[in-house]
N, C-alpha and C positions, 0 to 999 in steps of 0.2 A: 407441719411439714418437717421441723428436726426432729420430731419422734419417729415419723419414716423411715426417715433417713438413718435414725441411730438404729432401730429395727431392723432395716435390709442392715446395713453394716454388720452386727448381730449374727442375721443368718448367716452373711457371706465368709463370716469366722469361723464359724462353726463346719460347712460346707466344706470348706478348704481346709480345715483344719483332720476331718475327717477323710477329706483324700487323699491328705497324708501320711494321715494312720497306716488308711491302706496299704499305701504304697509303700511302704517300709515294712509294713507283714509281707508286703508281695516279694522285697527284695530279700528280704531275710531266709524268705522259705526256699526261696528259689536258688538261692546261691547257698543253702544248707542242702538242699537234693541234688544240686550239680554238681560240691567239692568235696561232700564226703558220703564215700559207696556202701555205706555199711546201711544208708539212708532208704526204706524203701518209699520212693517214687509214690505208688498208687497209694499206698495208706496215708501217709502225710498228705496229698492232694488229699484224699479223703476227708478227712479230719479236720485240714483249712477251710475246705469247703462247708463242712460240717460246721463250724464254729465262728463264720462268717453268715449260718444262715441260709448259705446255696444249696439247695435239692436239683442236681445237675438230673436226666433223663436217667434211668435205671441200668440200659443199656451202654452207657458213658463209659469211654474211656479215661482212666483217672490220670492225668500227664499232666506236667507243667503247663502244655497248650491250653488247657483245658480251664486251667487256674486260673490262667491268665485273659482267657476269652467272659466270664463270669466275672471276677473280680477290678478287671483293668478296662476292659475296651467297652461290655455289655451297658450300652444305657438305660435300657429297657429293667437294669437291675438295679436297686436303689442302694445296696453295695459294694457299687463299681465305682472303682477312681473317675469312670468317666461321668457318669450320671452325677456323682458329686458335686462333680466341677459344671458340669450343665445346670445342676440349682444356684452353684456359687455366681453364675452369671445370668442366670434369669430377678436373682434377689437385687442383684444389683441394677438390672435394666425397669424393676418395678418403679422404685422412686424418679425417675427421667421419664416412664412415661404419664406418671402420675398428675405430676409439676407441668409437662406439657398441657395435658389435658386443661387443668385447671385453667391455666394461658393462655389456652383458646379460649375462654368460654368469657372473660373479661372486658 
């Protein structure tokens, strides 16, 4: 049961630890193309998205929105702050329903 438990603990480091990666690439880029104009916009989206891993639609516009819908909000992306944080709380809901089980069956 404590190895479980040190297990999910484990992933949910790692999980979180990596949504915050993101999120501090997300913040970084996004207040580096909003404060200085010499910055262009579609190529650095580009290039984020590139180097994160995301093949957004070909026909895509490359904007901060865009950035930010793939890298922030998309769960569906394993990438995404959001999906992150959606393992960081599934690793943690595994050892509760694990321990239940067992508790019933006693």
């Amino acid at each position: 049961m404590l190895s479980r438990i040190a297990e999910s603990m484990f992933w949910i480091g790692r999980y979180v630890e990596r949504a915050e990666d993101t999120a501090r690439i997300l913040e970084v880029q996004t207040q580096l193309i909003l404060e200085d104009g010499s910055v262009e916009e579609e190529s650095t989206c580009r290039k984020l998205l590139s180097i994160m891993g995301v093949e957004p639609p070909e026909d895509a516009t490359y904007d901060v929105a865009l950035v930010m819908e793939h890298l922030a909000y998309d769960v569906s992306s394993p990438t995404s702050v959001a999906a992150a944080l959606g393992a960081a709380r599934e690793s943690a809901r595994r050892p509760a329903r694990r321990s239940r089980c067992r508790c019933g069956r006693r």
